[in-house]
C-alpha positions in Angstrom: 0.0 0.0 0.0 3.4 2.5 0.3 4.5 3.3 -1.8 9.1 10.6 -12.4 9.9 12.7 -16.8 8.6 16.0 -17.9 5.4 15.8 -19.4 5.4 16.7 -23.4 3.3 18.8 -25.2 0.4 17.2 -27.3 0.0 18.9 -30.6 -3.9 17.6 -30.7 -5.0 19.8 -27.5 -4.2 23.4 -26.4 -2.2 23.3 -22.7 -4.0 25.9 -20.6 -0.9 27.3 -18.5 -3.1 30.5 -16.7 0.5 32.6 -16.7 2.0 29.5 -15.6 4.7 27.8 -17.9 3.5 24.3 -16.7 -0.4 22.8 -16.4 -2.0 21.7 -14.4 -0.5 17.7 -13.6 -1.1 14.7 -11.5 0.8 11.3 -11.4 -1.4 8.5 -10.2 -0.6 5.0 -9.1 -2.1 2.3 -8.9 0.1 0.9 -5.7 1.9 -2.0 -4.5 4.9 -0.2 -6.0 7.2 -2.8 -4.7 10.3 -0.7 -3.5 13.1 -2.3 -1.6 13.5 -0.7 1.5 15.1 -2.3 5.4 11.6 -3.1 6.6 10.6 -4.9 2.9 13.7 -7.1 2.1 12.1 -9.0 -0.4 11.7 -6.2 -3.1 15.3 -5.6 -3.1 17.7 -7.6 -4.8 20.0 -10.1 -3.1 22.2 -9.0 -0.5 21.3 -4.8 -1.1 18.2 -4.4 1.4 19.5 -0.7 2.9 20.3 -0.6 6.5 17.7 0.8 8.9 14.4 0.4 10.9 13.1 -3.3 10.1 9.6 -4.8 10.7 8.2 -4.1 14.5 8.6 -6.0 17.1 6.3 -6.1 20.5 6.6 -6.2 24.2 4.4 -7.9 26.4 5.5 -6.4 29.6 3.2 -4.7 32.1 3.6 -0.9 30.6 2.5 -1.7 27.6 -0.2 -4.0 27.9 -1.8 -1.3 30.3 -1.6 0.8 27.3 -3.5 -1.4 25.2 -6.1 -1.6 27.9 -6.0 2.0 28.0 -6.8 2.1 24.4 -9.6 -0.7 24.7 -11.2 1.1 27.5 -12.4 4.1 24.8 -14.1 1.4 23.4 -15.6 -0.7 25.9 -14.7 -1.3 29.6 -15.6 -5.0 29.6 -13.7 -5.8 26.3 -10.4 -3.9 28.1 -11.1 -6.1 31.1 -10.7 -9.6 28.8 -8.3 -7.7 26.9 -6.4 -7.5 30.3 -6.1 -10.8 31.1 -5.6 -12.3 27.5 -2.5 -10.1 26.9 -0.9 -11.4 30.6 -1.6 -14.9 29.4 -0.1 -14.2 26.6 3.2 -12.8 28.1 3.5 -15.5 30.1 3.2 -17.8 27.2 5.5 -16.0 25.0 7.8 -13.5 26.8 8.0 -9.8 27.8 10.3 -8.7 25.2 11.3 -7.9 21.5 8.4 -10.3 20.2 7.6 -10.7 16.4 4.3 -9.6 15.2 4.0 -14.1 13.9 4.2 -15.3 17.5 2.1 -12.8 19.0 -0.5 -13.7 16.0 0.3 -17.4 16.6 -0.5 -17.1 20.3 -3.5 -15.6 19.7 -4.7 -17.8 17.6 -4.0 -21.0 20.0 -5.6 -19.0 22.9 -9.1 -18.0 21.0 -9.1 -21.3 20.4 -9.3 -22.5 23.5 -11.7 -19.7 24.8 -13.7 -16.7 24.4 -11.0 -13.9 24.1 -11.2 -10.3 23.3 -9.1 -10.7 20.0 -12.0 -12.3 18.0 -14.0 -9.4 19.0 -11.4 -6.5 17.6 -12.0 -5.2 14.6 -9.2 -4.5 11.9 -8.3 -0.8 13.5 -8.7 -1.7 16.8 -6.6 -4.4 16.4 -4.0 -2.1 15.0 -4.5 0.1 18.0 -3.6 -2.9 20.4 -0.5 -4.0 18.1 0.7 0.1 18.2 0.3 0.0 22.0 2.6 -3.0 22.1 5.1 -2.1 20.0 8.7 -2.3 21.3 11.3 0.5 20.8 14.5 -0.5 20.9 15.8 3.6 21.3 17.6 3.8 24.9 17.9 7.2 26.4 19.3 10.0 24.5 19.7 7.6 21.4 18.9 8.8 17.7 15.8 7.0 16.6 16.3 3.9 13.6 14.8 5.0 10.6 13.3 3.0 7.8 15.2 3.7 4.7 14.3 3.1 0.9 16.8 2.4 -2.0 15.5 3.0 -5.7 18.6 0.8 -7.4 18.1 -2.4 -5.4 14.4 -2.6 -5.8 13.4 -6.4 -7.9 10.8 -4.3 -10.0 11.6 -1.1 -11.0 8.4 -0.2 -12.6 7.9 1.8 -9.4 11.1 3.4 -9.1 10.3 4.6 -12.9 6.8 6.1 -11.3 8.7 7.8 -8.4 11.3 9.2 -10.4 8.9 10.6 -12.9 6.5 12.3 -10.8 9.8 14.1 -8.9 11.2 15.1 -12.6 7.7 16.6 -13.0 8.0 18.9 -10.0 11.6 19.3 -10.7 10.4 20.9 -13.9 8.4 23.2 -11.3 11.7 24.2 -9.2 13.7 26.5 -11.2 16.9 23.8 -11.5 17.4 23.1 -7.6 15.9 20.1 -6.1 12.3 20.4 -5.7 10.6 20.6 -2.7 7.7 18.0 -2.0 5.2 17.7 0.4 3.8 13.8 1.6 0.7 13.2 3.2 0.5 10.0 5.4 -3.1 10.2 6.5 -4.1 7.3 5.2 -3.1 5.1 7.2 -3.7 3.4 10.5 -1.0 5.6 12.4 -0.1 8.1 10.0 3.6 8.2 11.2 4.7 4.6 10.8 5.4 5.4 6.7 7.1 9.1 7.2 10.8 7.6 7.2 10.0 5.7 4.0 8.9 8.5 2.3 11.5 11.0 3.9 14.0 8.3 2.2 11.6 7.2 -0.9 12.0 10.9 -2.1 15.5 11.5 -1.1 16.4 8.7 -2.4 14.4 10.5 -5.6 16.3 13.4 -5.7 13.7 15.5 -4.0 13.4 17.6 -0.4 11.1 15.9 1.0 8.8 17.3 3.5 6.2 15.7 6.0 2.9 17.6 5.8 2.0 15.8 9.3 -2.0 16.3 8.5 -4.3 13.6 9.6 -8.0 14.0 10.8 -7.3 13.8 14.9 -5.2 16.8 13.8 -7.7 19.1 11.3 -10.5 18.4 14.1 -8.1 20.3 17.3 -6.7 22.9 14.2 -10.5 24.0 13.1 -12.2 23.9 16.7 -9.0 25.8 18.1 -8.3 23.1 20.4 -5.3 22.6 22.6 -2.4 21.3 20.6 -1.0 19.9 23.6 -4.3 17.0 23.5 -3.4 16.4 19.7 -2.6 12.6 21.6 -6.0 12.2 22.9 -7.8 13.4 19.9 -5.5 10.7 18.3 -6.8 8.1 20.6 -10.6 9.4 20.1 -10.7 10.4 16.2 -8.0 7.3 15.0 -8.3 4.9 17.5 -4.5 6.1 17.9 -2.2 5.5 21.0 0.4 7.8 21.9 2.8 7.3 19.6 6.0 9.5 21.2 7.3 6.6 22.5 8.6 5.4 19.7 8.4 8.3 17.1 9.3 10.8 19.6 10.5 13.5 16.8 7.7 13.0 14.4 5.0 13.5 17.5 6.8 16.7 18.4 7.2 17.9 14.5 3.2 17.3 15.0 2.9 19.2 17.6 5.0 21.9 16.1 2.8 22.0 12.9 -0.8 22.0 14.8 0.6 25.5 17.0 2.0 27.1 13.7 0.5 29.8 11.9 0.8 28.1 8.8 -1.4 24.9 9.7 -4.1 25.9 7.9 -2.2 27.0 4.3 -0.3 25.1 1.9 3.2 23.8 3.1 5.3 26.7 1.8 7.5 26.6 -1.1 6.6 23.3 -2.5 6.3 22.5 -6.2 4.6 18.7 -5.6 2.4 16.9 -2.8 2.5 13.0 -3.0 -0.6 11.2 -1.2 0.0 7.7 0.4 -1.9 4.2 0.4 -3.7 3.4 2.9 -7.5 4.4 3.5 -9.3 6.3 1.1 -12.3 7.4 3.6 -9.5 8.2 6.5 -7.4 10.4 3.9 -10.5 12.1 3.0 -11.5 12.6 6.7 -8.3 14.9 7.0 -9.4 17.4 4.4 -12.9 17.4 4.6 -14.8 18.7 7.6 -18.2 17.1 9.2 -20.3 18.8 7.2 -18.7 17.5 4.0 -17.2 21.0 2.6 -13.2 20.5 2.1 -10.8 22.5 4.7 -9.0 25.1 3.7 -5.4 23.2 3.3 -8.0 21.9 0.2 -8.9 24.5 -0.9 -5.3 25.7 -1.2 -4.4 22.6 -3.2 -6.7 22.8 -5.7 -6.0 26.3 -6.5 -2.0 25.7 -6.9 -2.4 22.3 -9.1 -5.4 24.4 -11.3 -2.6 26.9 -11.6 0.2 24.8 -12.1 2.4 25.6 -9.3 2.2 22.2 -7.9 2.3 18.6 -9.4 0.3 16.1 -7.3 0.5 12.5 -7.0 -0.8 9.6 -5.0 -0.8 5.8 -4.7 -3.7 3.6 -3.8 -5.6 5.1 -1.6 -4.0 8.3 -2.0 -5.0 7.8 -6.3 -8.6 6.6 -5.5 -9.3 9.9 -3.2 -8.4 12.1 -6.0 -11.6 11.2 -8.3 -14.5 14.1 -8.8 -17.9 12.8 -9.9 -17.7 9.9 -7.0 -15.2 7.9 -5.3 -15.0 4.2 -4.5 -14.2 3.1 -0.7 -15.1 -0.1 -0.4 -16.2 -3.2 -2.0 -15.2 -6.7 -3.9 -16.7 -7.1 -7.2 -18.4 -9.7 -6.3 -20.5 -7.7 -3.9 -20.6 -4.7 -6.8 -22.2 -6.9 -9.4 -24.3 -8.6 -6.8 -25.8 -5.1 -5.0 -24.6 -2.5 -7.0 -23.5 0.8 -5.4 -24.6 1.8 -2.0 -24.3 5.6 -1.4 -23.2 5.3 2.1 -20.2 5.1 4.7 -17.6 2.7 3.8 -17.9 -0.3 6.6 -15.0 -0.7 9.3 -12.6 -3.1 7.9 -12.9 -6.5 10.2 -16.3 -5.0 11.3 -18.0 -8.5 10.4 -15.6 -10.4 13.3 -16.1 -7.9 15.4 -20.1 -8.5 14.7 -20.2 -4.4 14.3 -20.9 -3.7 10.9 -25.3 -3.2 11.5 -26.8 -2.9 8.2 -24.0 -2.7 5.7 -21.8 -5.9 4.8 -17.9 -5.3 5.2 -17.9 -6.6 1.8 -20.5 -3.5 0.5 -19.7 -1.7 -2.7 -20.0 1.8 -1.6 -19.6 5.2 -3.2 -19.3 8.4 -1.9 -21.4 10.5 -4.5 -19.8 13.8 -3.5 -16.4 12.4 -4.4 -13.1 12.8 -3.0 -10.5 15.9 -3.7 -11.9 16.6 -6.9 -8.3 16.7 -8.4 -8.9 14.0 -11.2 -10.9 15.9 -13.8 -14.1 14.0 -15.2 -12.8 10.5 -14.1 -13.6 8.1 -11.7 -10.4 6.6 -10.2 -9.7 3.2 -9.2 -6.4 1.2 -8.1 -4.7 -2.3 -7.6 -6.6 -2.9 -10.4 -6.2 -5.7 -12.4 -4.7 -7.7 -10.0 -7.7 -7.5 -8.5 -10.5 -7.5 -11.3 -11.5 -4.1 -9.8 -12.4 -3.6 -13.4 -16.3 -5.3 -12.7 -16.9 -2.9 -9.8 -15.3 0.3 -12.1 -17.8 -0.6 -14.4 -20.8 -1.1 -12.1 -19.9 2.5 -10.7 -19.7 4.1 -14.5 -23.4 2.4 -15.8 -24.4 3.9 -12.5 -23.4 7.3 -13.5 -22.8 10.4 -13.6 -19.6 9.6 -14.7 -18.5 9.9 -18.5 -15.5 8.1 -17.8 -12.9 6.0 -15.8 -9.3 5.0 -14.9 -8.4 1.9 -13.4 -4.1 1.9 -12.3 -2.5 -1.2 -12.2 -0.2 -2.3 -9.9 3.3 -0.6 -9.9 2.1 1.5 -12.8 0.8 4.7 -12.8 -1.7 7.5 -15.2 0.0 10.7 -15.9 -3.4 13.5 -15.9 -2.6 16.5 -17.8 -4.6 19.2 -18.1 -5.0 20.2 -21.7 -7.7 23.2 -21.7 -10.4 21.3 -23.3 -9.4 17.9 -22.8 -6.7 15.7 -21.1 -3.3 14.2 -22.0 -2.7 10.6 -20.7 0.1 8.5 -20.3 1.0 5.2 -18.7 4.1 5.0 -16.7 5.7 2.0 -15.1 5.3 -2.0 -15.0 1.8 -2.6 -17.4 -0.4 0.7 -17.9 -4.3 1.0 -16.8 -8.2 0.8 -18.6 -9.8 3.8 -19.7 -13.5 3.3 -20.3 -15.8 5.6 -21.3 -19.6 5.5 -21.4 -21.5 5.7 -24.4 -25.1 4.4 -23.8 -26.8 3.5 -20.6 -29.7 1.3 -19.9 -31.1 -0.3 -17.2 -28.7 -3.7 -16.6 -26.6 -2.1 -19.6 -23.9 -0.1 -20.4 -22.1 -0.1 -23.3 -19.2 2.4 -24.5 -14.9 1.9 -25.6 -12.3 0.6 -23.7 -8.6 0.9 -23.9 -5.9 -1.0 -22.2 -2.7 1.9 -21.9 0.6 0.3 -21.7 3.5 2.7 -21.5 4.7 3.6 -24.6 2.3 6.1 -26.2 0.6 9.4 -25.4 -2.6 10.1 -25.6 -5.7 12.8 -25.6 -9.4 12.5 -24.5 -12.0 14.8 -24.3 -15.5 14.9 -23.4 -16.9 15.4 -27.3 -13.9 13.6 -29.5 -12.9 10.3 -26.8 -9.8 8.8 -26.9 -7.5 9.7 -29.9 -3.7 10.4 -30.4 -2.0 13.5 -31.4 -1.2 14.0 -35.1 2.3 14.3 -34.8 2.6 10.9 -32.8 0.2 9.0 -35.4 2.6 9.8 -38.3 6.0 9.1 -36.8 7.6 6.5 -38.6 7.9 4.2 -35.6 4.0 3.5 -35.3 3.2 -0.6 -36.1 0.3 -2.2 -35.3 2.3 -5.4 -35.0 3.1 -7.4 -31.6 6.7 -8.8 -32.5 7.2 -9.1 -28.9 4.8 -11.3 -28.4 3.9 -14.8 -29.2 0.5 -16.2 -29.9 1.7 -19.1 -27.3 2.1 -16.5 -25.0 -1.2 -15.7 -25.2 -3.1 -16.3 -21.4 -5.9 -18.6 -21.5 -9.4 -17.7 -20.4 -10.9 -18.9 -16.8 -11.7 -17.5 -13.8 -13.8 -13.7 -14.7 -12.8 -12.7 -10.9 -9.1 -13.5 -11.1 -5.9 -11.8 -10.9 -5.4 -9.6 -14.5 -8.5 -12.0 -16.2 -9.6 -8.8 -18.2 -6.2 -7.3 -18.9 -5.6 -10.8 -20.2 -8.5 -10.9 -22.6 -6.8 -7.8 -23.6 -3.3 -9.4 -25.1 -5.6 -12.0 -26.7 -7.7 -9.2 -28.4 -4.2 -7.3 -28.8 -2.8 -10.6 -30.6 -5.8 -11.4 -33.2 -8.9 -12.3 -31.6 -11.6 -10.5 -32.7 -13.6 -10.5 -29.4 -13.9 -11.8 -26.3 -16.6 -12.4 -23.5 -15.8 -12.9 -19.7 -18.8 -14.0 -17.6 -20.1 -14.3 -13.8 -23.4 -15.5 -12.5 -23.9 -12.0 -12.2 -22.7 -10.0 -15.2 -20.9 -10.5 -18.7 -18.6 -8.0 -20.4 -17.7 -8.5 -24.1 -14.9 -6.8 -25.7 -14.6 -6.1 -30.0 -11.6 -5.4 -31.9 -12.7 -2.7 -34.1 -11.2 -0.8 -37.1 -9.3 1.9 -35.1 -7.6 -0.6 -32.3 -4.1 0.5 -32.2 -2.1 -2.4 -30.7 1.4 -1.6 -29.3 4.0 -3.4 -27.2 4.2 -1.5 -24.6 7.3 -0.8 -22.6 6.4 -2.8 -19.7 4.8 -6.5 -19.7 1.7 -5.7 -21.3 0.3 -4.4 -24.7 -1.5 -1.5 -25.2 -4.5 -1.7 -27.1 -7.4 1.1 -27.8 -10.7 1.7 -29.1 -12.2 -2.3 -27.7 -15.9 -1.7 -28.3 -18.0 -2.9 -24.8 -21.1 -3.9 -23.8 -21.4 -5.2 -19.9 -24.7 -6.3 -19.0 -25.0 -6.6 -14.9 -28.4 -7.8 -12.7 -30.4 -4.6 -12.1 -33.8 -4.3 -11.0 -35.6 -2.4 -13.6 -39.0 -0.8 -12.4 -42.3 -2.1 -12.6 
């Protein structure tokens, strides 16, 4: 869920720049961008992990397991009272000290096994709540803190190193020749200071100043009801389900602290030509930029007005690329349940809710969609990510024939979509390991939508608009280079059709379409979706492990109740 090339000019659309020599730009992946750092040894290559913070470990001594009980007690005093005495069983069982989050899982497992326990009731944040509590630091007195550190060059898959460095080449362009200055937001996640070292190194690593822009929504509630900074760790525990965190990010809780007394916590971080969003939770990200009432913050406001001028390229990843969509934005949901209920316009369910026997009328599995959207920041489209790889493409489509829509972007894993704004369209490009769909809507029905797909692998530009749809720029379609051949690719390489619901099933009927089939239909018990090959697919190989293919004619027909 963690997680860059100038953009050209297209000759097809007019760039609006506003007195502003770039436009208006964003850069948004698809996550899982698989980047070696200490605490992920297993994207980096043999031997080159960086040294630095690793994966936590946990204590089980009396301190900390009366701050997990602390924690529960917010919740519900009888649950901390179990809680109690299942965490000193467990240290007894396991050991005070330094233990790895697989044993303390283990023993949980064999103990709720045996009995009731308070575990089985926890759902996924409170869990997270407990592990934080009990997390060991290994900092003695007066000793620097271990940071988590990133390295670009020893990362397996650099498809998501070639994302990174892109979108810091595109605020670089912003920065007048010095290093630019970029601003990362880790609200998205659980405890929103666990991925600021990876990112402080990510975009070092990058060639950027990177700077933490420490806003979560514990933090915008105390700012806009001029609360006492000096709670910020109680509005933590009450808003985030949070503990207090300075024990073992002592500098990051007072650079918190810091931020919520400034004068400038309620502007734009100063002086920055990008901002760079983080996986995690869409619906908690948003949280920290929208207020109760649903109107955006000013720190939103602020942002919207730089990337409309220009000043400021923004980017995300996962969660932090799905909160950037306009006309809606998906927070929850398996296919499956998308095809089966269609959207529900409602508040995204806790995750682990149904364990924890919490979730009341919504299933943890619901499709929902917020109608009002997230930041706004992604034009006309809808945004979706981890997208192939898993079939989000059914649940995209659900959304669209739902409306109001005209179109949508689903990002592939370790790939990203380069948004430009081009006055009366967009430019569009796919960066990294495979590319992403763009579908647009052409005729809705009741159980029907029908429109044109494209598959974008890296390796071509593109512009859309409203009126004219996908088509590329003049000067690209006559170069010299253009084939509609796929010498790269052999028809025995071709991936055989199965499962509708699993991993890259619909990118996969795409390389058959891109290799010579004229069509090809993927079904549930739910829904079908059947792709053409028409006379103006353009097939490429793209630059990563995928072809590109455009203009795939669609029709998905889904269950719908219909009226009378």
């Amino acid at each position: 869920m963690r997680f860059f090339l100038p953009v050209l000019l297209l000759a097809s659309l007019p760039i609006v720049c506003s007195g502003n020599p770039h436009p208006a730009e964003r850069l948004l992946a698809g996550g899982s961008l698989a980047l070696c750092s200490s605490a992920s040894p297993r994207a980096c290559r043999d031997g080159q992990a960086p040294r630095g913070r690793g994966a936590p470990q946990y204590s089980l001594q009396a301190a900390r397991i009366d701050e997990a009980v602390g924690l529960a007690s917010i919740w519900s005093p009888k649950q901390a009272d179990v809680l109690h005495k299942d965490l000193r069983e467990l240290a007894a069982i396991l050991g005070e000290h330094a233990v790895p989050a697989s044993r303390i899982e283990s023993g949980w497992d064999a103990l709720c096994r045996r009995r009731p326990c308070a575990w089985a009731g926890l759902d996924d944040y409170q869990r997270a709540g407990v592990m934080a509590a009990l997390e060991w630091s290994s900092q003695g007195p007066g000793e620097p803190r271990l940071a988590e550190r990133v390295s670009l060059q020893a990362s397996t898959e650099q498809g998501g190193a070639e994302v990174v460095r892109s979108f810091v080449a595109s605020a670089a362009a912003r920065a007048g020749g010095r290093s630019p200055r970029i601003a990362f937001v880790t609200a998205s996640g659980f405890d929103p200071l666990d991925a600021v070292d990876y990112y402080t190194s990510l975009f070092t690593e990058a060639g950027a100043e990177p700077l933490w822009w420490p806003m979560d929504a514990a933090l915008a509630r105390l700012i806009t009801e001029a609360g006492d900074c000096s709670a910020l760790a109680r509005q933590q525990q009450v808003t985030l389900g949070l503990p207090d965190r300075s024990r073992v990010f002592p500098d990051l809780v007072a650079m918190q602290q810091s931020f919520c007394a400034s004068s400038a916590r309620e502007s734009l971080p100063e002086g920055i030509q990008g901002v760079f969003f983080a996986g995690g939770d869409q619906w908690r990200l948003r949280r920290a930029f929208f207020d109760d009432a649903d109107a955006p913050y000013p720190w939103l406001r602020a942002l919207r007005e730089a990337v409309r001028r220009g000043e400021v390229v923004v980017g995300g990843t996962s969660a932090g690329t799905a909160v950037q969509s306009g006309p809606g934005m998906l927070s929850n949901g398996s296919p499956q349940s998308a095809l089966r209920d269609g959207p529900l316009e409602a508040l995204p369910p806790t995750p682990g809710c149904a364990r924890a026997k919490r979730c009341g009328a919504i299933d943890e599995e619901a499709f929902t969609v917020w109608a009002a959207g997230g930041f706004g920041l992604s034009g006309p489209f809808l945004m979706d990510t981890h997208f192939s790889e898993r079939a989000r493409e059914w649940r995209l489509l659900r959304a669209l024939a739902a409306g109001p829509a005209r179109a949508a972007i689903g990002v592939d894993e370790t790939s990203a979509i380069r948004l430009v704004d081009a006055g009366k369209g967009w430019a569009l490009e796919a960066i990294g390991a495979s590319g992403g769909w763009l579908f647009e809507a052409g005729s809705r029905a009741c159980g029907e939508l029908s429109g044109r797909a494209h598959y974008l692998a890296p390796g071509r530009r593109f512009a859309w608009s409203d009126t004219a749809g996908l088509q590329r720029p003049s000067r690209e379609r006559d170069d010299a280079r253009e084939s509609r051949a796929m010498p790269a690719l052999a028809l025995d390489a071709s991936p055989s059709q199965g499962d509708a619901f699993a991993r890259g099933a619909v990118r996969a009927a795409a390389t058959r379409l891109a290799l010579g089939e004229p069509s090809v239909r993927l079904a549930t018990e739910e829904a079908s979706l059947v792709l053409v090959r028409g006379e103006r697919s353009e097939v490429w190989t793209g630059t990563g492990a995928h072809p590109g293919i455009t203009h795939l004619d669609f029709t998905f027909k889904f269950t719908e109740r219909c009226g009378d």
